[in-house]
Structure formats: C-alpha cells, structure tokens
PyMOL Python script that loads the backbone (N, CA, C, O; Angstrom):
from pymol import cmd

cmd.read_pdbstr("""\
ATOM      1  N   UNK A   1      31.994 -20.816   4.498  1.00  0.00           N
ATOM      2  CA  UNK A   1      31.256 -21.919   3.942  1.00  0.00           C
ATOM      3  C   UNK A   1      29.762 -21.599   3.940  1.00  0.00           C
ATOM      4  O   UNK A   1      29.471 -20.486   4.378  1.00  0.00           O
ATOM      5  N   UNK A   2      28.626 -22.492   3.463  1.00  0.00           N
ATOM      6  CA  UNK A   2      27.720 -22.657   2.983  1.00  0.00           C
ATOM      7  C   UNK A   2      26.562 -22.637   4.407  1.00  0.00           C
ATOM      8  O   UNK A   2      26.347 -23.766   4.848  1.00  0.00           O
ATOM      9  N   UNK A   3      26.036 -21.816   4.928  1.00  0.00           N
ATOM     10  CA  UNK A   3      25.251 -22.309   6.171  1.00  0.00           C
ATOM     11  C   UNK A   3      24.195 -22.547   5.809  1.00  0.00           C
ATOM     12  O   UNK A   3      23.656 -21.936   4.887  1.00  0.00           O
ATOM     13  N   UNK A   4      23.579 -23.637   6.556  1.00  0.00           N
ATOM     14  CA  UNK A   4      22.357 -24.325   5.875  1.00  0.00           C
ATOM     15  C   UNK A   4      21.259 -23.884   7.143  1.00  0.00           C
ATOM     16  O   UNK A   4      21.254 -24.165   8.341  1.00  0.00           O
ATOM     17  N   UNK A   5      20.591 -23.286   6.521  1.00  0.00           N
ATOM     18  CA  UNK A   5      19.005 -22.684   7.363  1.00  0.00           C
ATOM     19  C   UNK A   5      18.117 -23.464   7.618  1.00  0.00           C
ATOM     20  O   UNK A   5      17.659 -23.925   6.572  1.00  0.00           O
ATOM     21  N   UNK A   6      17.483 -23.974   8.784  1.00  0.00           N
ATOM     22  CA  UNK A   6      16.444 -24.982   8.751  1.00  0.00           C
ATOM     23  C   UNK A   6      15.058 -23.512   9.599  1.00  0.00           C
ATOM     24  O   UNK A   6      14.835 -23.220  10.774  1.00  0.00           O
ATOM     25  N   UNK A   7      14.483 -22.988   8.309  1.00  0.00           N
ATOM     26  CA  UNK A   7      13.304 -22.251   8.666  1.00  0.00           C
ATOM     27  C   UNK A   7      11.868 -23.462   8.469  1.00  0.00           C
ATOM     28  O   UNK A   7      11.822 -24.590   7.978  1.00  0.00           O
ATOM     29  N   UNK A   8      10.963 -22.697   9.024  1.00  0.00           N
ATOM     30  CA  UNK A   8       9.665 -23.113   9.106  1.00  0.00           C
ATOM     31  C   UNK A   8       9.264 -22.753   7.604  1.00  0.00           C
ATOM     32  O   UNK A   8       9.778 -21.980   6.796  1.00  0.00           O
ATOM     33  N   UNK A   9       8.148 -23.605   7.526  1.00  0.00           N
ATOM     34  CA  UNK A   9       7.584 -23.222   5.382  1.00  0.00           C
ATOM     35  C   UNK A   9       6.934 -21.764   5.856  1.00  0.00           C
ATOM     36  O   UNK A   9       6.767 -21.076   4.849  1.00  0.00           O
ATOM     37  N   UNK A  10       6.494 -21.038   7.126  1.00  0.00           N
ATOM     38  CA  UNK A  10       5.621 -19.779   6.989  1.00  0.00           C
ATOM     39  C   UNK A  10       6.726 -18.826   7.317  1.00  0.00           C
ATOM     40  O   UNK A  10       6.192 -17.719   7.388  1.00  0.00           O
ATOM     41  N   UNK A  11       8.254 -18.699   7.595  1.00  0.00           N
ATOM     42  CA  UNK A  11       9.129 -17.679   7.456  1.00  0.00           C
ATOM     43  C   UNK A  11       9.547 -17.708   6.427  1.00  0.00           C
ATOM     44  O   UNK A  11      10.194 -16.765   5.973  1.00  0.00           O
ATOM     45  N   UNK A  12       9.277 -18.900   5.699  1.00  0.00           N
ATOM     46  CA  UNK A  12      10.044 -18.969   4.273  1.00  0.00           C
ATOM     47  C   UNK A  12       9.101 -18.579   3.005  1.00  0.00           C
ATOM     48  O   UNK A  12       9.658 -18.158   1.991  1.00  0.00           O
ATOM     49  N   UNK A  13       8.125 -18.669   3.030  1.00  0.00           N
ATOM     50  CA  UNK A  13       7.269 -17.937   2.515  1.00  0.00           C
ATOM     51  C   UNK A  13       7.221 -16.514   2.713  1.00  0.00           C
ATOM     52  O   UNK A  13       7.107 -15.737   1.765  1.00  0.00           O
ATOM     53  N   UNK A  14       7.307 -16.129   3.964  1.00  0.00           N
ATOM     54  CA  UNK A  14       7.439 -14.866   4.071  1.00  0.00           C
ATOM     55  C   UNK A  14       8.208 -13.998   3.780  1.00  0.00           C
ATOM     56  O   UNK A  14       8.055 -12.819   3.459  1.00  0.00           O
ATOM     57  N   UNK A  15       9.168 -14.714   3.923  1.00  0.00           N
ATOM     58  CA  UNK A  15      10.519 -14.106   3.478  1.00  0.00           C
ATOM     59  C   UNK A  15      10.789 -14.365   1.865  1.00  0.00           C
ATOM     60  O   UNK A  15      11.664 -13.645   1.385  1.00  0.00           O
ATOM     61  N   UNK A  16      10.322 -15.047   1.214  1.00  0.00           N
ATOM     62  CA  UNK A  16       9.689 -15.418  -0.272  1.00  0.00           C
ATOM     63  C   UNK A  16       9.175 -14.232  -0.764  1.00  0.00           C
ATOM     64  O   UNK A  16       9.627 -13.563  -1.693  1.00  0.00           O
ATOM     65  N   UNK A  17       7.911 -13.952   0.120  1.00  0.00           N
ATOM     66  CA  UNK A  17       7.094 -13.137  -0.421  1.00  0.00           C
ATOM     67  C   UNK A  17       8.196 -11.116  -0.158  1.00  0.00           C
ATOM     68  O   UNK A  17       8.153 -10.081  -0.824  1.00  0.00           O
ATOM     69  N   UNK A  18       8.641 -11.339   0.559  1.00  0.00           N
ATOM     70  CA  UNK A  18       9.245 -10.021   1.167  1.00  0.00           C
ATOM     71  C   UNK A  18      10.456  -9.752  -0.590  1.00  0.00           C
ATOM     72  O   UNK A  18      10.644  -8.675  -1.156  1.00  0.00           O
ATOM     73  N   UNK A  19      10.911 -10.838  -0.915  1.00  0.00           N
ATOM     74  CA  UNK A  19      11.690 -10.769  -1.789  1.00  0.00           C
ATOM     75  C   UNK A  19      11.252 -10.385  -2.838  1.00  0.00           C
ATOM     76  O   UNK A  19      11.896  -9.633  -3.569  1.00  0.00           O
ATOM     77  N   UNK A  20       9.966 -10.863  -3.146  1.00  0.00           N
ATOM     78  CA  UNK A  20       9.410 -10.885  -4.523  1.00  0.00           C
ATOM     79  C   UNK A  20       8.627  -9.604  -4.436  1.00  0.00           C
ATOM     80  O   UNK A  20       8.143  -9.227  -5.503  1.00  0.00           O
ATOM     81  N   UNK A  21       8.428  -8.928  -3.473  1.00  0.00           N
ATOM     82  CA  UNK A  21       7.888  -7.173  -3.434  1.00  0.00           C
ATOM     83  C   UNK A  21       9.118  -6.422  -3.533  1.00  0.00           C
ATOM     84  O   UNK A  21       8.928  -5.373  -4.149  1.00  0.00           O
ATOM     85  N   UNK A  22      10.321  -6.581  -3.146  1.00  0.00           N
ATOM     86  CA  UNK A  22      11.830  -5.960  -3.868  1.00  0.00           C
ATOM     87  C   UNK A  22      11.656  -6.359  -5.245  1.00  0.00           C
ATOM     88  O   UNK A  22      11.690  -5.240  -5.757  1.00  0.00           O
ATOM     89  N   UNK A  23      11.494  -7.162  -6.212  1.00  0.00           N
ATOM     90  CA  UNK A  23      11.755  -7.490  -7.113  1.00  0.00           C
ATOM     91  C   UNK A  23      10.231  -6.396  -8.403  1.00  0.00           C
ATOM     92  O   UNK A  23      10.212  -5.748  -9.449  1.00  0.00           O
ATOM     93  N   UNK A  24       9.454  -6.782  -7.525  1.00  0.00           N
ATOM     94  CA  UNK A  24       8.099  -5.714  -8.048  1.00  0.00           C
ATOM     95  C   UNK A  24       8.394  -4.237  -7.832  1.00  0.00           C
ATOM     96  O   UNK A  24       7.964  -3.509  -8.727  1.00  0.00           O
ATOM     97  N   UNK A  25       9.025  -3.653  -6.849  1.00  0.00           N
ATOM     98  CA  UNK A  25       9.381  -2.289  -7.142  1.00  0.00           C
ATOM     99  C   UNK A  25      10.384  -1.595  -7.912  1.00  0.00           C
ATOM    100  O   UNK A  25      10.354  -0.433  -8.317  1.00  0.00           O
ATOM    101  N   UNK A  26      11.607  -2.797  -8.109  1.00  0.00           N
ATOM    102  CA  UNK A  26      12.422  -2.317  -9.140  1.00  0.00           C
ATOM    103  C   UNK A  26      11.875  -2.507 -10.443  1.00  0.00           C
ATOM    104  O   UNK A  26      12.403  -1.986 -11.426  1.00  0.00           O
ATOM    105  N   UNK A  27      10.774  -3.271 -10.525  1.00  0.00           N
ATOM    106  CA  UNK A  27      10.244  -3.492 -12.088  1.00  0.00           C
ATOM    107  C   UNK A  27       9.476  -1.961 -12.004  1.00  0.00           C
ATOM    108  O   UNK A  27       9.695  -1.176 -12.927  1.00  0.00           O
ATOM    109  N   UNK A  28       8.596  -1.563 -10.913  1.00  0.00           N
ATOM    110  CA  UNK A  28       8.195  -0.738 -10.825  1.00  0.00           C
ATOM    111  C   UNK A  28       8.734   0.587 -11.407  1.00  0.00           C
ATOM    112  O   UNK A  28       8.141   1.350 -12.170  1.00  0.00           O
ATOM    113  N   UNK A  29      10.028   0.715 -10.874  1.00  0.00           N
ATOM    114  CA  UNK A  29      10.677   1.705 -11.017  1.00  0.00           C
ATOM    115  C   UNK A  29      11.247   1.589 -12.536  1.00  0.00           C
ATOM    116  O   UNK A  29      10.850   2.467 -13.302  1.00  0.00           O
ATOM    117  N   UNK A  30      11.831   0.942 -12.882  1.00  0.00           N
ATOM    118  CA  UNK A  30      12.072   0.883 -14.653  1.00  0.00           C
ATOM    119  C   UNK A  30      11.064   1.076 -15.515  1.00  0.00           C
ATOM    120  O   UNK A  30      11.164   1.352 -16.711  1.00  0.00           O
ATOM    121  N   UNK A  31      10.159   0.934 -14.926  1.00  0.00           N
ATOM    122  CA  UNK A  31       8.631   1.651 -15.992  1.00  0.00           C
ATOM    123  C   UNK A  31       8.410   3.077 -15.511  1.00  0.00           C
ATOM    124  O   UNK A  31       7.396   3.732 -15.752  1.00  0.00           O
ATOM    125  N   UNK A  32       9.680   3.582 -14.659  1.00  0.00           N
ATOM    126  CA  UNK A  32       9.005   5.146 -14.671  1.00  0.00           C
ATOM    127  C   UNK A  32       9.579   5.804 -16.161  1.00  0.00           C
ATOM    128  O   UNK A  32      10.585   5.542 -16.820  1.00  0.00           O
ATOM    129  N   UNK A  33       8.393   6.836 -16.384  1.00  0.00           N
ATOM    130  CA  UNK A  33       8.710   7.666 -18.173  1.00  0.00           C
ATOM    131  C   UNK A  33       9.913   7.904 -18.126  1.00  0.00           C
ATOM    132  O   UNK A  33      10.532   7.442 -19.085  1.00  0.00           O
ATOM    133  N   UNK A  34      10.869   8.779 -16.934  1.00  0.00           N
ATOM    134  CA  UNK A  34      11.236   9.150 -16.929  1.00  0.00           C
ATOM    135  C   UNK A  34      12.932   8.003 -17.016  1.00  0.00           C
ATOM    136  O   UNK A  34      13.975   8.352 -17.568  1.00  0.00           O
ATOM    137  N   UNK A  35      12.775   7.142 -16.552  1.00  0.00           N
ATOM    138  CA  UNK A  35      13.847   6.141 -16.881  1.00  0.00           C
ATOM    139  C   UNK A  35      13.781   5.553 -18.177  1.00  0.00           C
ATOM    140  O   UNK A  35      14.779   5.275 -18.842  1.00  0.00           O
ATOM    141  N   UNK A  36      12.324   5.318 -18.619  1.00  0.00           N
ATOM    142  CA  UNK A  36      12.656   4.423 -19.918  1.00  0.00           C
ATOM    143  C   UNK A  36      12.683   6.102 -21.045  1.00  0.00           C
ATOM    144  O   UNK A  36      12.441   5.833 -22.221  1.00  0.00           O
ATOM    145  N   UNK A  37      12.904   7.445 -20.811  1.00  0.00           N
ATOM    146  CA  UNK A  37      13.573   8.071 -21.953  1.00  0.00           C
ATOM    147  C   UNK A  37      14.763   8.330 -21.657  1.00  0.00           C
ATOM    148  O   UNK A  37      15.437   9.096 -22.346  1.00  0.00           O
ATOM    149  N   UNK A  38      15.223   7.730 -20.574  1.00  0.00           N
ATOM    150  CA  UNK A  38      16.755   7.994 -20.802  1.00  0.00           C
ATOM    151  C   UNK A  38      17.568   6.603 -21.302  1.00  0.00           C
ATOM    152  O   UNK A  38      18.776   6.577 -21.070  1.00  0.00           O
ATOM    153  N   UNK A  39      17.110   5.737 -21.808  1.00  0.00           N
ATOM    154  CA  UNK A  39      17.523   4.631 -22.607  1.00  0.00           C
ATOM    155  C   UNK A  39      17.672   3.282 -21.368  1.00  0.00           C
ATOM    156  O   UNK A  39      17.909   2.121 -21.699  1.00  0.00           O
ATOM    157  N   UNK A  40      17.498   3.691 -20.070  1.00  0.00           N
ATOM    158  CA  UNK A  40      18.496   3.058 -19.323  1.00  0.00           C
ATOM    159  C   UNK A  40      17.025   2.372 -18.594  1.00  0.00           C
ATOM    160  O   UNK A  40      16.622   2.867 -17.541  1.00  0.00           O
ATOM    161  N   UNK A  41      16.683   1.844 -18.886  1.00  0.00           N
ATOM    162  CA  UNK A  41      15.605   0.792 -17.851  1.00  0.00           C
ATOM    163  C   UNK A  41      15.375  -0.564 -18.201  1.00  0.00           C
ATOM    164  O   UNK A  41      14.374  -1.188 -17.850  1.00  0.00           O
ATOM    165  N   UNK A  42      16.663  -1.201 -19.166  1.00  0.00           N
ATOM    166  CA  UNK A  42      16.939  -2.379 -19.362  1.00  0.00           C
ATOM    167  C   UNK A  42      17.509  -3.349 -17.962  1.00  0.00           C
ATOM    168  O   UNK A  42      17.229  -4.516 -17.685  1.00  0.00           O
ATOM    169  N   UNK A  43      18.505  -2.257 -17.151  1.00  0.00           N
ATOM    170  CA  UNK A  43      19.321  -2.402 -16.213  1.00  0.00           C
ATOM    171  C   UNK A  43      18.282  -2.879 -14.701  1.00  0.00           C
ATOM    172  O   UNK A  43      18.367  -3.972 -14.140  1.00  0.00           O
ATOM    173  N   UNK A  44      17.551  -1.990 -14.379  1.00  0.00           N
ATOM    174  CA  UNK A  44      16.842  -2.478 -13.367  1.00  0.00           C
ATOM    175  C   UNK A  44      15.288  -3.466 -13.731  1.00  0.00           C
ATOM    176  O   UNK A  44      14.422  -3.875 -12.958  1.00  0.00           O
ATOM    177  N   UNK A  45      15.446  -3.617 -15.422  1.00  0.00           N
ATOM    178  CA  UNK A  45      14.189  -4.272 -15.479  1.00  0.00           C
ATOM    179  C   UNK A  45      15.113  -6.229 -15.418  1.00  0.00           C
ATOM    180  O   UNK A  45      14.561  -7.289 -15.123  1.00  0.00           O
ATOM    181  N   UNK A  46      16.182  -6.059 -15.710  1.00  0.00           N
ATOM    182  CA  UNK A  46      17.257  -7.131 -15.680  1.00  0.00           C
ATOM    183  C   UNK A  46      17.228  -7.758 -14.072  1.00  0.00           C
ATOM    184  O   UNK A  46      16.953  -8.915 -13.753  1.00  0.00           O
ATOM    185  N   UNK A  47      17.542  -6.795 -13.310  1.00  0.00           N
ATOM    186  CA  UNK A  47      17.716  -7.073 -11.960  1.00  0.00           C
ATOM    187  C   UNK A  47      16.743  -7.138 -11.242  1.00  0.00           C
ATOM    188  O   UNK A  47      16.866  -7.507 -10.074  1.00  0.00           O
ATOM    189  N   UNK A  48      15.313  -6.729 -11.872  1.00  0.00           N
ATOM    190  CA  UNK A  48      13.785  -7.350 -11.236  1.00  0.00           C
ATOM    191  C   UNK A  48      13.746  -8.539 -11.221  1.00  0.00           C
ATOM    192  O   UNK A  48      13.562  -9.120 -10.151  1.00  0.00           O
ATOM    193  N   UNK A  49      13.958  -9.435 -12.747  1.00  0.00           N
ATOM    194  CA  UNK A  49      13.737 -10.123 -13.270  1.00  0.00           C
ATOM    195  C   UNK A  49      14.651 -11.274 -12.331  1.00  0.00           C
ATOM    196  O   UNK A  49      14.128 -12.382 -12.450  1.00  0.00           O
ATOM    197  N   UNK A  50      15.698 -11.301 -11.561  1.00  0.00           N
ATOM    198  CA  UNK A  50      16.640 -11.865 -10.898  1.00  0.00           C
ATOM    199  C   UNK A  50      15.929 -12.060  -9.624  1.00  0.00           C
ATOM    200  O   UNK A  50      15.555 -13.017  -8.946  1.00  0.00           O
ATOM    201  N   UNK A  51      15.895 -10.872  -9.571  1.00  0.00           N
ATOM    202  CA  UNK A  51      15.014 -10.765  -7.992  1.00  0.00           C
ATOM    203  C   UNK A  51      14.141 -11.323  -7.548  1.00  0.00           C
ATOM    204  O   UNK A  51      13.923 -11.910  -6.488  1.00  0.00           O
ATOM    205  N   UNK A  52      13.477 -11.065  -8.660  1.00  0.00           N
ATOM    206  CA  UNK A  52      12.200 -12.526  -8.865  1.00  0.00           C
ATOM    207  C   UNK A  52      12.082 -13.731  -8.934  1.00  0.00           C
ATOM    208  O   UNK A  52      11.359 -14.467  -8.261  1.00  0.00           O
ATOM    209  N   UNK A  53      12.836 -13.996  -9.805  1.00  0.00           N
ATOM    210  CA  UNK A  53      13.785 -15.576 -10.100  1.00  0.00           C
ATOM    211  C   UNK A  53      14.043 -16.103  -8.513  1.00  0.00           C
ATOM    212  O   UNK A  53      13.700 -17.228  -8.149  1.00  0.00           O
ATOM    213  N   UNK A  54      14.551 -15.342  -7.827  1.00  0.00           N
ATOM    214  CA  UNK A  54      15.400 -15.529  -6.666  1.00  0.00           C
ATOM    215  C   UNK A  54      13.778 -15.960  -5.123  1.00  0.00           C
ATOM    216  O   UNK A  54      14.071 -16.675  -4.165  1.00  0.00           O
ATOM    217  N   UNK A  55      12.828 -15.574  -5.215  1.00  0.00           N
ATOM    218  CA  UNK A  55      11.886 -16.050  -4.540  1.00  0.00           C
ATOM    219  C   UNK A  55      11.133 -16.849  -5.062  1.00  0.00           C
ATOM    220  O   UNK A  55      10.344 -17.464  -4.345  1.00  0.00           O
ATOM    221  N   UNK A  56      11.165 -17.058  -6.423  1.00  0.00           N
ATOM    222  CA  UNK A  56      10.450 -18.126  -6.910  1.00  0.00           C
ATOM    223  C   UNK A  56      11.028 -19.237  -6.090  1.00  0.00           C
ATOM    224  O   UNK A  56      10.464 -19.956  -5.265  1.00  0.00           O
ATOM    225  N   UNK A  57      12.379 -19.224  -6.526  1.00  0.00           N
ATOM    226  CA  UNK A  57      13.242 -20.396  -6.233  1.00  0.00           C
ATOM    227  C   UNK A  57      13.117 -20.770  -4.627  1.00  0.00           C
ATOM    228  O   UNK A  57      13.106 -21.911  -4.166  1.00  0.00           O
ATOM    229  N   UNK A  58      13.044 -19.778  -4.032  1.00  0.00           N
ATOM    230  CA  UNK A  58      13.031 -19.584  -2.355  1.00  0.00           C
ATOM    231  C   UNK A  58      11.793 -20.775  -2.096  1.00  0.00           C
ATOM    232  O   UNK A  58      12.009 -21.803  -1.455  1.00  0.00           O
ATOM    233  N   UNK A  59      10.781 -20.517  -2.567  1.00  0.00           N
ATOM    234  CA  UNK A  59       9.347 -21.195  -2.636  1.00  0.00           C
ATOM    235  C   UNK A  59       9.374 -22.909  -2.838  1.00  0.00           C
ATOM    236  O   UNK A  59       8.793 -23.856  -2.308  1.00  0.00           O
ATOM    237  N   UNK A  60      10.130 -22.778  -3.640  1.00  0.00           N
ATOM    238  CA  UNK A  60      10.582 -24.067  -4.535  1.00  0.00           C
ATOM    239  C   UNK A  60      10.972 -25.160  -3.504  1.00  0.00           C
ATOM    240  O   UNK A  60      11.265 -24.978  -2.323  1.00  0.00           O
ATOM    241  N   UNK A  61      10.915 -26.432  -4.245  1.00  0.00           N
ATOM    242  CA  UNK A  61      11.661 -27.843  -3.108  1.00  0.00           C
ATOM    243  C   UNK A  61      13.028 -27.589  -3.547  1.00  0.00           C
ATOM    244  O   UNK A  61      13.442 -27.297  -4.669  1.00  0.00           O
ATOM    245  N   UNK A  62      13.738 -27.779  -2.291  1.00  0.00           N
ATOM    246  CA  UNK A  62      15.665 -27.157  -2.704  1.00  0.00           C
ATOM    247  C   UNK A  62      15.846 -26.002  -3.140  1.00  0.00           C
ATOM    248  O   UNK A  62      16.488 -25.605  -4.113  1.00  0.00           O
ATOM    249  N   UNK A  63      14.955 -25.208  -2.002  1.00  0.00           N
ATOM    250  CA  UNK A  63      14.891 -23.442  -1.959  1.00  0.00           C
ATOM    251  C   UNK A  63      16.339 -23.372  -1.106  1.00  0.00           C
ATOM    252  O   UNK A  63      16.963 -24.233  -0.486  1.00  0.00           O
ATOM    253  N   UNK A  64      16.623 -21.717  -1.404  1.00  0.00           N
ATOM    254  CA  UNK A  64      17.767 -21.341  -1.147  1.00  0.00           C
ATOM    255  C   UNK A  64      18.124 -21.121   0.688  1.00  0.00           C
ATOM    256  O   UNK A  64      19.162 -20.989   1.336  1.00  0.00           O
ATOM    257  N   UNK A  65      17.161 -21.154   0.912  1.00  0.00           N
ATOM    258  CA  UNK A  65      16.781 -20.538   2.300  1.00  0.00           C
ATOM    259  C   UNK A  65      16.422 -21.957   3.144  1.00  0.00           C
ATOM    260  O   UNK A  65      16.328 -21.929   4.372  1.00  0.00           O
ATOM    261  N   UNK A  66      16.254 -23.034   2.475  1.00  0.00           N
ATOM    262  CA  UNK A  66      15.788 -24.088   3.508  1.00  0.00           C
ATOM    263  C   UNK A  66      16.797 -25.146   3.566  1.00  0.00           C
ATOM    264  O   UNK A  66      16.645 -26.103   4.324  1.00  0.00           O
TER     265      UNK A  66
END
""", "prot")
cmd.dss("prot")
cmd.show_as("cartoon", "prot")
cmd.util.cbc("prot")
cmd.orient("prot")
C-alpha cells in the first residue's frame, strides 16, 4: 500500500531540489553531439522532462512526498 510521508517543507525541498539535478543531467546528457548524431536523444530528453515534472510536483501543495 500507499505510505504516507510526513517530512518537514526543508527535506522536501531538498529532496525536490536533489530530484530536479537528476532530471538536469539527463537533459544534460541528451545534448551530448555525440547522442543527438546517433538519432537517439529523444529517449533521455523524454525522461528529463519526467524527472522534472516529478520535483516540480514534489514542491507543489499535494506533493508526492508529503
């Protein structure tokens, strides 16, 4: 089942922010030359984009984490 986290707003931020620097290095990494000439940097620019999504929301009132 569903466990419900009761963090403080400054671990949850933190842990916000920890998410959303995973989400900046895979964007990172899909802008290397060397991925976007092999056709394939749709895939991790997709799963930045999630990643990101995913601490926004963290941040948010009826974050995932609180």
């Amino acid at each position: 089942m569903f466990v419900i986290l009761q963090w403080g707003r400054y671990k949850t931020i933190c842990v916000s922010v920890a998410i959303a620097i995973l989400g900046h290095i895979i964007m990172i990494i899909s802008s290397v030359p060397g991925v976007i000439d092999k056709d394939s940097a749709i895939g991790p620019f997709a799963l930045s984009l999630v990643v990101m999504g995913l601490s926004v929301k963290s941040c948010s009132r009826g974050s995932i984490f609180m």
